[in-house]
LUMPAVO-730510 format. One record per residue (C-alpha): x, y, z. Coordinates in Angstrom, 2 decimals. Layout:
N
- x:y:z
- X:Y:Z
...
! end
This chain:
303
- x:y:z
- -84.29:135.09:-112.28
- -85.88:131.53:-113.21
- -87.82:130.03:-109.63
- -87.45:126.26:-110.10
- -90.15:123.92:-109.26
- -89.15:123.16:-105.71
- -89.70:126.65:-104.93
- -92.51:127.11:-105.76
- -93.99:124.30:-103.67
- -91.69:125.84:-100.84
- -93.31:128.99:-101.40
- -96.62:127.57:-100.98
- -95.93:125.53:-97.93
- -94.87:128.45:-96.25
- -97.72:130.48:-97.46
- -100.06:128.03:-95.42
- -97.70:127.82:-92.37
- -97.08:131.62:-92.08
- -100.58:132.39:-91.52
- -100.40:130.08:-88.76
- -98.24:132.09:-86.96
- -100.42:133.41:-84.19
- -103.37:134.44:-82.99
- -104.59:136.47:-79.61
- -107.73:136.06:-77.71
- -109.25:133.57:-79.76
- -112.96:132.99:-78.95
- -115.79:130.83:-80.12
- -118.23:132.24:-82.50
- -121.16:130.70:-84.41
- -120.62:129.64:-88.24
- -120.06:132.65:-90.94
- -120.18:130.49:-94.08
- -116.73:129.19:-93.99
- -118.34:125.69:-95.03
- -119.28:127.20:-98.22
- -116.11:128.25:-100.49
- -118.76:130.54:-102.61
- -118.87:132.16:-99.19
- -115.36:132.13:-98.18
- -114.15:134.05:-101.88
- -116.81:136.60:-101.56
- -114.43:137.93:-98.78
- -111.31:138.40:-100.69
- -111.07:141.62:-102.55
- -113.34:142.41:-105.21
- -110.45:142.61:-108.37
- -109.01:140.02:-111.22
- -106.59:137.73:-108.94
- -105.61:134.00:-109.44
- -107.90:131.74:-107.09
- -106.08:128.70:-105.11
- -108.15:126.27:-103.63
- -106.14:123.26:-101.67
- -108.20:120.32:-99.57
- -105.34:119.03:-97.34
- -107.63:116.98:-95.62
- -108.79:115.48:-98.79
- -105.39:114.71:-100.10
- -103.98:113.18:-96.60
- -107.32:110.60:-96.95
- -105.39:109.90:-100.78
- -102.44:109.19:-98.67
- -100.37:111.80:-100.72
- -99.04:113.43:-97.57
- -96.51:110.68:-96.23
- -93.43:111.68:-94.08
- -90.64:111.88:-95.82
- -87.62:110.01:-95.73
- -85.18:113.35:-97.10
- -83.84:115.15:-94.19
- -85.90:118.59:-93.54
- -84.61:121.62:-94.62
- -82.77:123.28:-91.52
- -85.85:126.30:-91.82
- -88.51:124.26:-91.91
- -87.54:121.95:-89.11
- -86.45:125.32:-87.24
- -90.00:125.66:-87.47
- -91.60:123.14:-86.44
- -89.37:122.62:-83.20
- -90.50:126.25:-82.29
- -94.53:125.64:-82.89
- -94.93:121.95:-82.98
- -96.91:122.72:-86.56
- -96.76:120.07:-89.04
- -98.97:121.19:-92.54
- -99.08:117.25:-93.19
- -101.61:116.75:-90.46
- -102.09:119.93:-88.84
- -103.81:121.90:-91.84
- -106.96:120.62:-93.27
- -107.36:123.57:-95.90
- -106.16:126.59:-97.61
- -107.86:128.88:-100.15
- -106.04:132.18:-101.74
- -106.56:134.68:-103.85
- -103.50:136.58:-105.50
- -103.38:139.58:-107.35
- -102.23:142.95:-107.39
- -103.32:144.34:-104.19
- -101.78:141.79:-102.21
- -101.82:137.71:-101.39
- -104.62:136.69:-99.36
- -105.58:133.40:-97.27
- -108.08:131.92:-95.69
- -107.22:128.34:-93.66
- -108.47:126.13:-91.54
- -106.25:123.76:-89.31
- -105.35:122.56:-85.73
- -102.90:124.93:-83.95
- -101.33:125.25:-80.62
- -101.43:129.05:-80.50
- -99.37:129.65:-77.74
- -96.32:127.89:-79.45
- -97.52:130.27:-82.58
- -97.88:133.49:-80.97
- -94.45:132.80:-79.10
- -92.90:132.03:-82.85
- -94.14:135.31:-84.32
- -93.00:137.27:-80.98
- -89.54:135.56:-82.11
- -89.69:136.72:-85.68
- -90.13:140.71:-84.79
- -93.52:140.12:-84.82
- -96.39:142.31:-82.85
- -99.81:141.74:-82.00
- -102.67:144.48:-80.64
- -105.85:142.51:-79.90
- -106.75:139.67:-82.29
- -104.41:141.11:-85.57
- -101.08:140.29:-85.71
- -98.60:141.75:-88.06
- -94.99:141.03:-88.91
- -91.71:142.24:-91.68
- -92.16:139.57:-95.01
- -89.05:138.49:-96.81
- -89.12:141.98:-98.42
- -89.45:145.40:-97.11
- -92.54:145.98:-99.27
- -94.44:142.94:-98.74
- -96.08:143.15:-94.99
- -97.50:140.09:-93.33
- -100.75:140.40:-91.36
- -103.54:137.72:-90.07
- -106.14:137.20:-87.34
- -108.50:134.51:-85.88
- -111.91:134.21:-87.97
- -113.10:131.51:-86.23
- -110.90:128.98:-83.54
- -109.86:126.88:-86.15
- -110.00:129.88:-89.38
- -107.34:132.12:-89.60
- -107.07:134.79:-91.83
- -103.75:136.25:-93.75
- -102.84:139.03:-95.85
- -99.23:139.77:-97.57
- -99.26:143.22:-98.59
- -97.90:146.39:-98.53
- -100.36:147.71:-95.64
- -99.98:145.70:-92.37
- -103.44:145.76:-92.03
- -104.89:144.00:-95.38
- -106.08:140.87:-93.22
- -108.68:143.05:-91.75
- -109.79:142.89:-95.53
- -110.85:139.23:-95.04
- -113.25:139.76:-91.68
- -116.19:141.09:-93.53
- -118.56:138.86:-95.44
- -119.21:139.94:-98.90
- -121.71:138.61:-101.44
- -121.05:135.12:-102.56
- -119.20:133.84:-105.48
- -121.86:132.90:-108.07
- -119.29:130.47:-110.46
- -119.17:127.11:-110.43
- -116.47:126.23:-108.64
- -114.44:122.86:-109.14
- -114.96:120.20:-106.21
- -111.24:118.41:-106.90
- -109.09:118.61:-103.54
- -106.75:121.02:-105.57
- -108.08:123.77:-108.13
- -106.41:126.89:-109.57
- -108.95:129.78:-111.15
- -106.90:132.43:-113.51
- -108.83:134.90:-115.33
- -107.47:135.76:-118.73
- -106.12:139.14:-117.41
- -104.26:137.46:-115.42
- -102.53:135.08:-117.84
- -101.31:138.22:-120.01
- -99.38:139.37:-117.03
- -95.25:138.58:-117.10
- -94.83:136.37:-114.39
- -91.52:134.11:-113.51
- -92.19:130.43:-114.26
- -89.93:127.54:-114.94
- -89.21:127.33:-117.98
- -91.82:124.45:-119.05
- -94.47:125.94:-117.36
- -93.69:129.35:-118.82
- -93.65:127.81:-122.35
- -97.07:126.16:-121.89
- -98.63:129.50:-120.38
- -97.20:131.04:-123.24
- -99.94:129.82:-125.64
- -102.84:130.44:-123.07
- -102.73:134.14:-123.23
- -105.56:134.19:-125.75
- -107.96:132.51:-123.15
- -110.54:134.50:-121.39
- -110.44:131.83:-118.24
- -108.29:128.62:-117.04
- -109.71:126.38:-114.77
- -106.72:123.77:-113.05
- -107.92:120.93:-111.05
- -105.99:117.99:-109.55
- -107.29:114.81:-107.76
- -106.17:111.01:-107.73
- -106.80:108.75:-110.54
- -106.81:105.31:-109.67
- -103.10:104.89:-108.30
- -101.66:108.17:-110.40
- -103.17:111.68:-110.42
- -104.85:114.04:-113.02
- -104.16:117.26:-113.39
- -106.99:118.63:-115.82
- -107.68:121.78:-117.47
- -109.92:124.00:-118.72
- -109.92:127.08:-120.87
- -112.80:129.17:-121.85
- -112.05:131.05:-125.56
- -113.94:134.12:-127.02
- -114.95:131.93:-130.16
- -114.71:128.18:-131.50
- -111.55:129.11:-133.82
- -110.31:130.49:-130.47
- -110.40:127.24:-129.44
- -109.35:125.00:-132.00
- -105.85:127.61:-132.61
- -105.46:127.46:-128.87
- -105.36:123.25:-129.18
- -103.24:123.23:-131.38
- -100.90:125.67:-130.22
- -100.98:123.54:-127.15
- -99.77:120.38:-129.07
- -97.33:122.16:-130.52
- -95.39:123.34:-126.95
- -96.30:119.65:-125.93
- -94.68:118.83:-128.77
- -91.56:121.09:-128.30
- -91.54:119.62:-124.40
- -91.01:116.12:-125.74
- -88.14:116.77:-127.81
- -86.66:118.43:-125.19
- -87.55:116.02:-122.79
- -85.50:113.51:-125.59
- -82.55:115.71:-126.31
- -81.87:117.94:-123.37
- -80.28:116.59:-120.29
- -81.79:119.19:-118.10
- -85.19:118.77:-119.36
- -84.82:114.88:-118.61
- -84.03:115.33:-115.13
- -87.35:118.07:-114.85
- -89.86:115.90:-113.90
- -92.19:118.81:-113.83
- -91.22:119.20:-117.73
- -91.71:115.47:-118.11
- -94.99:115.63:-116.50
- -96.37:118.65:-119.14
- -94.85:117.14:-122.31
- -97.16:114.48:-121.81
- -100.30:116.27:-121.95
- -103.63:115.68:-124.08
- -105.81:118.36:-125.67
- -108.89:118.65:-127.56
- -111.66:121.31:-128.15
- -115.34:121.58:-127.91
- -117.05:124.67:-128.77
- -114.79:127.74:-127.02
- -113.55:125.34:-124.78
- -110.41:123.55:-124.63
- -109.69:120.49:-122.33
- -106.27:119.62:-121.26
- -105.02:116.42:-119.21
- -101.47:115.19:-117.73
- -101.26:112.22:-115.83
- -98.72:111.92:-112.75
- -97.80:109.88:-110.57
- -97.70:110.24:-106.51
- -93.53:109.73:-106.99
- -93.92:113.11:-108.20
- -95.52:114.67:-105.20
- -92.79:113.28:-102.98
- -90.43:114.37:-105.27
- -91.58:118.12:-104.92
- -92.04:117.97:-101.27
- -89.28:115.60:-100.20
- -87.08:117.59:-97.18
- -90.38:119.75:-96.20
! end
């Protein structure tokens, strides 16, 4: 089963609102490094996962999160009449780490707990001291999350109801380099051999980055567009240079479809990619795709 574009985002906008959804006893504590993102990682689980990173606060200042003028869907205005939570001005950040042992997040935001705690109590949801824990969409996937801080919470989907506990102990920082773009996706190459479900563009252009050992995805404004840039880190220069040009040939292949197939010319996520740049420099290739902000409102227009 293909998982269009729009929900996706979906799916992340309610992976930053779910973990939102209530916290016990909450008390102030002094710092524990969640200022410093090489800090904040060291605490997910030690194991090859895909690494979101998304600056809310950043991207309201770039004015990307305007209301919308589509109607809300009916769940997500269910929503926020039950907690008063809006993500467009409520959260300030999000970073995530998915792999196999389970989906975890780490956010910070403003929250009117009460209204959250009540929402969770609503949703089957139980909570024993400062971890809460509640039924996912699917029997196997298990949602739990706690306070870190007043304004940090901490969430886990996975198949024990206790995984957010995971996320309360400090571990040793993340050495990398980390991007400093309000929006950033890490995938190790492990990672981008595994099957996954994509739309069909995207899946095409992952296609030829299984032979990369690392991808780096960053997105911040550019003048009065976006970027979206990449990076990907190859064993070996003719690594490299066959992974460019296998990535002009799928842009290729994206234009032509974005020329002769209907669908493809009403994707604008396809449109976007078959408009990408690549070159090569030593084992690293460097990817671009310009967009503009109609296409953020397109993807979260009714949310």
């Amino acid at each position: 089963m293909e998982i269009g574009r729009r929900q996706i985002t979906l799916g992340i906008v309610a992976a930053a609102v779910v973990l939102l959804a209530g916290a016990a006893g909450l008390k102030w504590s002094q710092s524990r490094g969640f200022d410093d993102l090489h800090q904040v990682l060291g605490r997910f689980p030690a194991e090859d996962a895909i690494v979101l990173h998304i600056d809310f606060a950043g991207i309201r200042k770039a004015g990307l999160l305007t209301a919308s003028t589509v109607p809300l869907e009916a769940e997500y205005r269910q929503f926020l009449d039950g907690t008063g939570f809006d993500y467009r001005k409520d959260l300030d950040e999000v970073t995530a780490s998915f792999s196999k042992s389970g989906n975890f997040f780490i956010a910070r935001g403003r929250f009117n707990w009460r209204k959250l705690r009540d929402y969770a109590a609503k949703q089957g949801g139980s909570c024993y001291q400062d971890l809460c824990r509640m039924q996912g969409s699917q029997p196997e996937r298990r949602i739990s999350f706690l306070p870190l801080e007043p304004e940090v919470m901490a969430l886990a989907v996975s198949t024990d109801d206790l995984a957010a506990n995971q996320l309360t102990k400090p571990g040793g920082p993340v050495k990398a380099d980390l991007p400093s773009e309000p929006v950033w996706v890490l995938v190790p190459g492990s990672m981008l051999r595994e099957s996954a479900v994509m739309p069909p563009g995207m899946a095409l252009m992952l296609s030829a980055l299984k032979s990369a050992d690392r991808l780096v995805v960053t997105v911040s404004p550019s003048g009065n567009a976006l970027a979206a840039k990449m990076e990907a880190t190859c064993q070996t220069q003719d690594d490299a240079r066959v992974l460019a040009s296998q990535l002009r040939t799928v842009t290729a292949k994206l234009k032509t479809a974005v020329a002769e197939d209907p669908r493809a010319q009403g994707d604008e996520l396809v449109k976007v990619l078959a408009g990408g740049t690549f070159d090569d420099s030593g084992v690293r290739v460097n990817g671009q795709w310009p967009f503009s902000k109609e296409l953020i409102a397109s993807l979260t227009s009714g949310i």
